[in-house]
C-alpha positions in Angstrom: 94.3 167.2 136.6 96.9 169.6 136.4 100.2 168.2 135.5 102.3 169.8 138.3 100.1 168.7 141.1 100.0 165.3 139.2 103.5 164.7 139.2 103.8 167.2 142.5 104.8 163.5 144.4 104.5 160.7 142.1 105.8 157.8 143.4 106.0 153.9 141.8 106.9 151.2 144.2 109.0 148.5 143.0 108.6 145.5 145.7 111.6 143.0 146.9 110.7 140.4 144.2 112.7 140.0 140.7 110.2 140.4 138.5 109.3 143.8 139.7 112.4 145.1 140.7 113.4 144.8 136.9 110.2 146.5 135.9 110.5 149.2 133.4 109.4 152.8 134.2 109.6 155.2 131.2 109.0 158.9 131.5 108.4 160.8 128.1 110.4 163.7 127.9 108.5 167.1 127.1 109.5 169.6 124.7 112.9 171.3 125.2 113.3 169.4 128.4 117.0 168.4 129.1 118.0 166.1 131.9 121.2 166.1 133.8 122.9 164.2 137.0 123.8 160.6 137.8 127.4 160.4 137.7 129.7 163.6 138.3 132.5 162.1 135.6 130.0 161.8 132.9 128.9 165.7 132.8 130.5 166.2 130.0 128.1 164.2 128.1 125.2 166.2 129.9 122.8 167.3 129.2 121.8 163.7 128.5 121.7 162.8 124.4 119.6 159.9 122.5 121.4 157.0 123.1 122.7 157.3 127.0 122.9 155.1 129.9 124.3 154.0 132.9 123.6 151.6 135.5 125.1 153.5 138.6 124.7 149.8 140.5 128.4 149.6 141.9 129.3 151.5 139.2 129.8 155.8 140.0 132.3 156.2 137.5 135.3 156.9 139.3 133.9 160.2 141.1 130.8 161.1 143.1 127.6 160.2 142.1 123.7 160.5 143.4 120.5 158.3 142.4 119.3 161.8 141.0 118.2 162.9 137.8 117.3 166.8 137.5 115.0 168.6 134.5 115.7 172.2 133.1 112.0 171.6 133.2 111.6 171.3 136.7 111.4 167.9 137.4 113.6 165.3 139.5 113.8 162.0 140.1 115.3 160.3 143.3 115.8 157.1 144.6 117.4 156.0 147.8 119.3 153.4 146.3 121.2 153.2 142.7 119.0 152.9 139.6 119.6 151.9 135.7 118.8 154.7 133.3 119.0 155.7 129.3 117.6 157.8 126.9 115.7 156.1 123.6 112.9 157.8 121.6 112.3 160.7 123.5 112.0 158.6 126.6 113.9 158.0 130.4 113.8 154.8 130.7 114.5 153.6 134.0 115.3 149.8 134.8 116.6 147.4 137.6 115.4 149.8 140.1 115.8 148.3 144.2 113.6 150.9 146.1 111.1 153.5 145.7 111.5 156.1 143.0 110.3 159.0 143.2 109.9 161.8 140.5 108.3 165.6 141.6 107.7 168.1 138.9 106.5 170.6 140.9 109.3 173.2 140.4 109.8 174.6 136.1 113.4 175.1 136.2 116.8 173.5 136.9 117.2 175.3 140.0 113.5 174.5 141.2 114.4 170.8 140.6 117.6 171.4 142.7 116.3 173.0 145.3 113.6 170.8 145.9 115.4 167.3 145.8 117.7 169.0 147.9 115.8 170.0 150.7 114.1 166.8 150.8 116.9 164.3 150.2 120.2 166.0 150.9 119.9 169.4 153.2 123.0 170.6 154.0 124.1 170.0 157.3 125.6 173.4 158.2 128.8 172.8 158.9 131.9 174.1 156.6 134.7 172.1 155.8 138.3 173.7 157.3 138.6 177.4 155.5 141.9 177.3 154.4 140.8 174.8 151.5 139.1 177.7 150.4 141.1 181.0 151.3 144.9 179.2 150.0 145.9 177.4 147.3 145.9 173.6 148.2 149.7 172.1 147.3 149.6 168.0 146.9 153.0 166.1 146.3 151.5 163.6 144.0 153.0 165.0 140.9 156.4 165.3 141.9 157.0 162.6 144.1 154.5 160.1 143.0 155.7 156.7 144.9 158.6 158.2 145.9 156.8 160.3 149.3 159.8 161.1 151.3 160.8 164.1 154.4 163.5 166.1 152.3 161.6 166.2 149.0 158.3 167.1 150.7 159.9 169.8 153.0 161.7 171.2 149.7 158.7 171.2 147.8 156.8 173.4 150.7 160.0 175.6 151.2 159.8 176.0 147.0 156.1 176.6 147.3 157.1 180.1 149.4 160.8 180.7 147.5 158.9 181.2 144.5 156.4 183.4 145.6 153.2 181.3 146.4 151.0 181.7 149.9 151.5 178.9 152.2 148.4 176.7 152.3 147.4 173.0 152.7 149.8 171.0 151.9 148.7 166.9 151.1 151.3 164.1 151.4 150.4 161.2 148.8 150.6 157.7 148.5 153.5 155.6 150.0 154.6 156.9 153.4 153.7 153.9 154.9 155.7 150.6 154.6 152.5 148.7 153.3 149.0 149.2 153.2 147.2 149.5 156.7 150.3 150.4 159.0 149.5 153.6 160.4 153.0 154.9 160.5 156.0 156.5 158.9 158.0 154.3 156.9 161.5 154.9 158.7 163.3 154.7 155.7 162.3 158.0 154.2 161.1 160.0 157.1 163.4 160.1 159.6 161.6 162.6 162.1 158.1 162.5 160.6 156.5 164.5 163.6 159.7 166.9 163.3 158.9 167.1 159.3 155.1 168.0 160.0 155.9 170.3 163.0 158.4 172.3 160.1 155.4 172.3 158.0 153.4 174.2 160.2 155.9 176.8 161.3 155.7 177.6 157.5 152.8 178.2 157.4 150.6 175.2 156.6 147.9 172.3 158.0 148.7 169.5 156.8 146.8 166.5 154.9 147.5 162.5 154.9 146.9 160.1 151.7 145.0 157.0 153.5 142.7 154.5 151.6 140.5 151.1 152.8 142.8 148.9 151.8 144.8 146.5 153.7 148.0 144.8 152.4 147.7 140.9 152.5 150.4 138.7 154.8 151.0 141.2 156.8 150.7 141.2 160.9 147.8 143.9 160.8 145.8 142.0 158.2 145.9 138.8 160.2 144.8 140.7 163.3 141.7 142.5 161.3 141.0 138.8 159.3 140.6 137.5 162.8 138.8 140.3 164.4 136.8 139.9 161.1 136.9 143.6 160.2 137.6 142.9 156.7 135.0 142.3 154.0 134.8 138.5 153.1 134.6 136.3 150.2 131.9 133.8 149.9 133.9 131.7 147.2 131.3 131.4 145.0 129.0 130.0 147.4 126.2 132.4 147.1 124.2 131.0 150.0 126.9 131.5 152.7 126.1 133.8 155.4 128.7 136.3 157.0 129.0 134.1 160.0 130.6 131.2 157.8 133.3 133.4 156.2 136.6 133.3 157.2 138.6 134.2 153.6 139.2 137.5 153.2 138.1 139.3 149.6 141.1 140.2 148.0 140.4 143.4 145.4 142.1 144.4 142.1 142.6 148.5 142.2 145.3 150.7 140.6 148.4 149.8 143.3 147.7 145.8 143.3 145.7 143.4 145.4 144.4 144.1 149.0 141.8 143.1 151.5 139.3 146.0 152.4 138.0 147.0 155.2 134.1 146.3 156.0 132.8 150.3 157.5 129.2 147.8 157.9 130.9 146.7 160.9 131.3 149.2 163.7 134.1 147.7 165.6 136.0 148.3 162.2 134.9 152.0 161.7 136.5 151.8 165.4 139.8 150.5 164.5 140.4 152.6 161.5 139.7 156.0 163.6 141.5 155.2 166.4 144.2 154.5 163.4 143.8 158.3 162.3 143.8 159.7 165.7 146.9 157.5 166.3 148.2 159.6 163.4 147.2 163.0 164.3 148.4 162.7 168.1 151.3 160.8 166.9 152.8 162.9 163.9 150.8 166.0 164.3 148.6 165.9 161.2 145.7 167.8 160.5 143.3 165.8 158.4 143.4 163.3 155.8 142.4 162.7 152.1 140.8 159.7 151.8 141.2 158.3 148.3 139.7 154.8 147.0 136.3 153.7 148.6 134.9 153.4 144.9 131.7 151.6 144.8 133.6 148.7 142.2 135.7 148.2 144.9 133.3 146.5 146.5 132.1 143.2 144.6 128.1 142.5 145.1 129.2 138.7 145.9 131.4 139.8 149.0 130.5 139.2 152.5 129.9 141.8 155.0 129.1 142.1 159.1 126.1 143.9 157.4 124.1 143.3 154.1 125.2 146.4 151.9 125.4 147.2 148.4 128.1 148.1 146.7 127.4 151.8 146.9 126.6 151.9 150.5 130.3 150.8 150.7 131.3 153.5 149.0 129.4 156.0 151.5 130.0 154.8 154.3 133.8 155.3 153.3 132.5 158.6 153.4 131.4 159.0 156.4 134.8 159.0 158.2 136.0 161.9 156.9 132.8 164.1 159.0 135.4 163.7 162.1 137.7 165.8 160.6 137.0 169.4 159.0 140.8 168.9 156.9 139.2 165.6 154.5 139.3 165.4 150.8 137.0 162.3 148.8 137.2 161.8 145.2 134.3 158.9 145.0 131.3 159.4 147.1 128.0 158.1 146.8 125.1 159.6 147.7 126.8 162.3 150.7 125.3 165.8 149.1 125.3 168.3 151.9 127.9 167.1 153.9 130.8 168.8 155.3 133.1 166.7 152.9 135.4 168.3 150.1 135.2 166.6 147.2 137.7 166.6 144.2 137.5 165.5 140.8 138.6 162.5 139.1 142.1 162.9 137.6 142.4 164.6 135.0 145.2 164.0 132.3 147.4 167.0 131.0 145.2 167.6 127.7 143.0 169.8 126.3 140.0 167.3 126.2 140.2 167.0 129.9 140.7 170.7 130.7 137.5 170.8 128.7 135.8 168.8 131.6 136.5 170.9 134.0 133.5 173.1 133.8 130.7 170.7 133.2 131.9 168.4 135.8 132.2 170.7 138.9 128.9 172.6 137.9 127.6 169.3 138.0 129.1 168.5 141.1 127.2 171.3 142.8 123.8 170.4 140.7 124.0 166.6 143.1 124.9 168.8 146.5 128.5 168.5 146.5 129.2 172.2 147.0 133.0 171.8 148.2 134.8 170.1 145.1 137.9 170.7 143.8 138.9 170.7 140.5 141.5 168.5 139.5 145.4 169.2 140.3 146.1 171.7 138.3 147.9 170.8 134.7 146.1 167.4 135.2 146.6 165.2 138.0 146.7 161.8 136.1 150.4 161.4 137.1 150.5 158.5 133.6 149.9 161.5 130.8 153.1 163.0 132.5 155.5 160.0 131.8 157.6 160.2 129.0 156.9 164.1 128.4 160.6 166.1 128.5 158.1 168.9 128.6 154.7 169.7 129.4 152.4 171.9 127.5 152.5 175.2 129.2 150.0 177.2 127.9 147.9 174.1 129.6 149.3 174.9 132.8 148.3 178.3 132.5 144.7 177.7 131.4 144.3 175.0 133.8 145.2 177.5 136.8 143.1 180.3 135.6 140.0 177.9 134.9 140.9 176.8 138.6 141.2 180.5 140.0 137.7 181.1 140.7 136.1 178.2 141.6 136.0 177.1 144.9 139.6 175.6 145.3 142.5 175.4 143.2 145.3 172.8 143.7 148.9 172.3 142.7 150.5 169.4 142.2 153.5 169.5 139.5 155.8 172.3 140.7 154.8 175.4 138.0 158.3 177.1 138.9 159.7 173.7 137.7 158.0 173.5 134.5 157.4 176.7 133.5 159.0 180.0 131.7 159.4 182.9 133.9 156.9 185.0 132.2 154.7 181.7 132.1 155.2 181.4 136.1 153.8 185.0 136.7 151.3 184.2 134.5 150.3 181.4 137.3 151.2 183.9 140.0 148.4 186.2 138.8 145.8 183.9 138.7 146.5 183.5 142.5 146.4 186.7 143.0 143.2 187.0 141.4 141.7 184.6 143.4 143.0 186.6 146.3 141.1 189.4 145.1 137.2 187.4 145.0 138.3 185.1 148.1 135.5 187.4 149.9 132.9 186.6 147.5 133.8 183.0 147.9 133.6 183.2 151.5 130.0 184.7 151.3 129.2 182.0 149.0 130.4 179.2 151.0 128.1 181.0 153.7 125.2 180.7 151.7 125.9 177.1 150.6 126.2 176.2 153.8 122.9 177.6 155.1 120.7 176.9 152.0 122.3 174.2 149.7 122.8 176.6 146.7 125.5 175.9 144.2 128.9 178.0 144.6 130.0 177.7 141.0 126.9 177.6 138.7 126.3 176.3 135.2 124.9 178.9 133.4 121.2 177.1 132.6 120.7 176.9 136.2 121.5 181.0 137.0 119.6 181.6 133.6 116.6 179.3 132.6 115.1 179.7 129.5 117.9 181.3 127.6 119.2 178.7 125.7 122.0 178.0 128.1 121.6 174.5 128.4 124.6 173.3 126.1 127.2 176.2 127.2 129.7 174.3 129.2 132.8 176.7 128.7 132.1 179.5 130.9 130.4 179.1 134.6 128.6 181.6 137.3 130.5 182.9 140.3 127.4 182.6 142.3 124.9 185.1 141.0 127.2 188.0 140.6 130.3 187.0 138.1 130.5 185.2 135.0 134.1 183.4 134.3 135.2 182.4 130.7 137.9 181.3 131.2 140.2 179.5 127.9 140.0 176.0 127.6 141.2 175.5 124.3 144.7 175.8 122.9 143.3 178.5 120.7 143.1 182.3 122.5 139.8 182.5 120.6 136.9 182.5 122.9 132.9 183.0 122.7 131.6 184.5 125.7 127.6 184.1 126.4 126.2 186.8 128.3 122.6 186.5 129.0 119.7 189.1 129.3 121.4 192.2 131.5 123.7 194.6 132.0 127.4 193.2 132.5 130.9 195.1 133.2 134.0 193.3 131.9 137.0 192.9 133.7 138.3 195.9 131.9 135.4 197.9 132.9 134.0 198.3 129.6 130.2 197.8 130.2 128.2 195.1 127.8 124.3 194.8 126.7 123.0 191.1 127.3 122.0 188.6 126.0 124.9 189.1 123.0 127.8 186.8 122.3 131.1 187.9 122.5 133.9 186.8 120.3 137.9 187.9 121.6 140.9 186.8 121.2 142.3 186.2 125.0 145.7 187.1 126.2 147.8 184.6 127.7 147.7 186.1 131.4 144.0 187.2 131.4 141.1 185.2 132.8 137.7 187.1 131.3 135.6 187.8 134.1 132.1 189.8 133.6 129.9 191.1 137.0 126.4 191.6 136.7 125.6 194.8 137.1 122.0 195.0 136.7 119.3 191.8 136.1 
């Protein structure tokens, strides 16, 4: 039988009962063959190397994640719910899998594998997230303000953001305007006139994003109303054969602020209360949309009680689905939500060189599981603990962050460059904006065609060039089909630039042979771009 009509729709059951849902399925892995996917905060490790594995079971590292495993060979493998896999003697090995699996090699390249999961699994739904993400440089206070969210510093930092020469965009207030977790208003101690503040905001020019999360602070008047209305997820104190119905202690969950309850999205009279919530904010205060941070699938313990039975990482997606209500969102975990009308960001990043290294591999990834709208981190790293203690950042960081930012689909501030930067290091940031101003059109066709077919905006350069030996370049990414960005993300200016089979112009119009490498020393204020003339 030929192979690709054998595997064209393979598919292994694995029933309801222990013994097989911890069967083993192994896959031998042909010559040359490298596998990528999973879990978008392990791309760096990608493709996947002897030795890997992961059970993505409540566990999606931090970031977004898909039960998907793509090929440079073709193939894919899906299942609907999360899966254990590794890598060992030439072998996938999967493991502990809880529905059917199913693997197609019908396609012989990454983008084949792509496209066909995608249509099948996750098509996109046609609808664009709010434009300005895309067209403006995003501005969130995190950074700056950390804890400390308050009117006057946030309407400085805005009224900086346009002193100092930068376009007015989206602006996001962080963590801590509220007085505790689940009241859905201004704390009155540091915003005085909060619909005043936001009403400001827009007559300078930007929409305006809110910091919300699941969480609910405990002893507090709205937790006792949602612990009666039983809207929270439950604990079954260790009883593992109590049913929902019995429940009536709240789960109390460890994250990165302290212990809260968390709200149960299973049930719909909660998905109820938390939007009217939002709406209450939007009418109230004038907002225009919200980033929804938390919802990770660890958040969630399997032993918790729900309204409805859900794993761990249905949690996390149905989290998810609250932000299609409002075209202004921002996630940074997400399971299993390619497709969608949701932006996306990275996981924090801290202000190093290893991290800005990340960057690449991690949003071309992003786009490889169908999440077509992500962010890169804050620029400069968005991990606010890599910034305490420092009298001084590294800004020849800054700079390389921002450029390696510039031309994929969103760049966003977050520590104040005109506060921690040179002046010739601040027009250094100044023109990467204003390079980004200059492709902003391309984007925009891009996000068209992402919209409308699925494809990738931002491209690892395996999947725009198969069979070139591109599979372990992770330092330089496609602008669609068209432009090739290398940008520096080392603190050495030395830089080898891969250009494949073609005919490409540089960005100073000198005209290059491919497939050659390229080795340059970089200037501080340039980001190499090559377009590609002719295939």
């Amino acid at each position: 039988m030929n192979r690709s009509i054998q595997y064209l729709y393979v598919v292994l059951l694995c029933c309801s009962m222990a013994t097989n849902l911890a069967a083993q399925q192994t896959i031998d892995i042909t010559e040359g063959e490298k596998w990528y996917g999973g879990a978008v905060n392990n791309a760096h490790l990608m493709p996947f190397k002897e030795g890997y594995s992961l059970n993505l079971y409540a566990d999606i590292q931090g970031n977004q994640a898909v039960p998907l495993l793509l090929s440079t060979k073709g193939r894919y493998i899906w299942s609907e719910e999360p899966f254990k896999f590794s890598f060992s003697n030439n072998q996938l090995v999967l493991t502990e899998v809880k529905s059917v699996l199913t693997l197609d090699a019908s396609g012989k390249t990454l983008r084949d594998a792509f496209s066909n999961a995608s249509k099948r699994f996750f098509p996109s739904k046609n609808k664009l997230p709010d434009t300005l993400l895309f067209t403006r440089p995003q501005y969130n206070t995190w950074i700056e303000l950390v804890y400390n969210q308050n009117q006057d510093d946030i309407l400085k930092y805005a009224k900086d953001i346009i002193a100092n020469g930068f376009p007015p965009g989206v602006i996001m207030i962080d963590d801590n305007w509220a007085d505790y977790y689940g009241r859905f208003d201004f704390r009155a101690d540091r915003f005085r006139d909060a619909t005043g503040m936001v009403d400001t905001l827009h007559q300078l020019g930007f929409k305006v994003m809110l910091w919300v999360s699941p969480f609910i602070s405990p002893d507090t008047e709205v937790f006792r109303d949602l612990q009666a209305q039983k809207l929270l997820l439950f604990d079954n104190t260790g009883d593992q054969s109590m049913e929902w119905a019995q429940a009536d202690k709240p789960a109390i969950i460890s994250w990165w602020n302290g212990y809260s309850a968390v709200m149960d999205f299973t049930n719909p009279e909660a998905k109820k209360w938390f939007q009217g919530r939002l709406d209450h904010m939007v009418n109230t205060y004038h907002l225009d949309g919200f980033k929804f941070d938390a919802g990770d699938a660890d958040f969630y313990p399997a032993s918790a009680l729900s309204f409805k039975k859900a794993s761990p990482n249905e949690h996390s997606r149905l989290w998810g689905e609250l932000g299609l209500d409002y075209p202004l969102n921002e996630y940074r975990a997400m399971w299993k939500m390619g497709g969608e009308p949701l932006v996306q960001r990275l996981r924090d990043k801290k202000h190093n060189w290893e991290d800005l290294q990340k960057l690449i591999p991690h949003l071309t990834t992003a786009g490889l599981l169908g999440y077509q709208f992500t962010c890169p981190d804050m620029i400069g790293g968005g991990e606010y603990g890599s910034f305490i203690g420092r009298d001084k950042l590294d800004e020849s960081l800054v700079v390389r962050s921002a450029q390696c930012s510039a031309l994929m689909p969103m760049m966003q501030f977050s520590v104040a460059p005109w506060r921690v930067l040179s002046p010739l290091n601040l027009e250094m940031i100044k023109k990467a904006v204003s390079l980004r101003a200059k492709y902003t059109p391309y984007l925009m066709q891009l996000l068209k065609t992402a919209v409308a077919t699925g494809q990738p905006i931002v491209r690892s350069m395996e999947y725009e060039f198969p069979g070139q030996g591109m599979e372990e370049v992770t330092e330089q990414f496609m602008l669609g089909s068209k432009y090739l960005v290398a940008p520096v993300v080392t603190s050495s200016a030395k830089k080898k630039i891969y250009l494949p089979k073609g005919t490409w112009k540089s960005d100073n119009g000198k005209k290059i042979k491919g497939p050659t490498l390229i080795e340059q020393e970089v200037a501080m204020d340039r980001l190499p771009v090559f377009e590609l003339i002719k295939q």
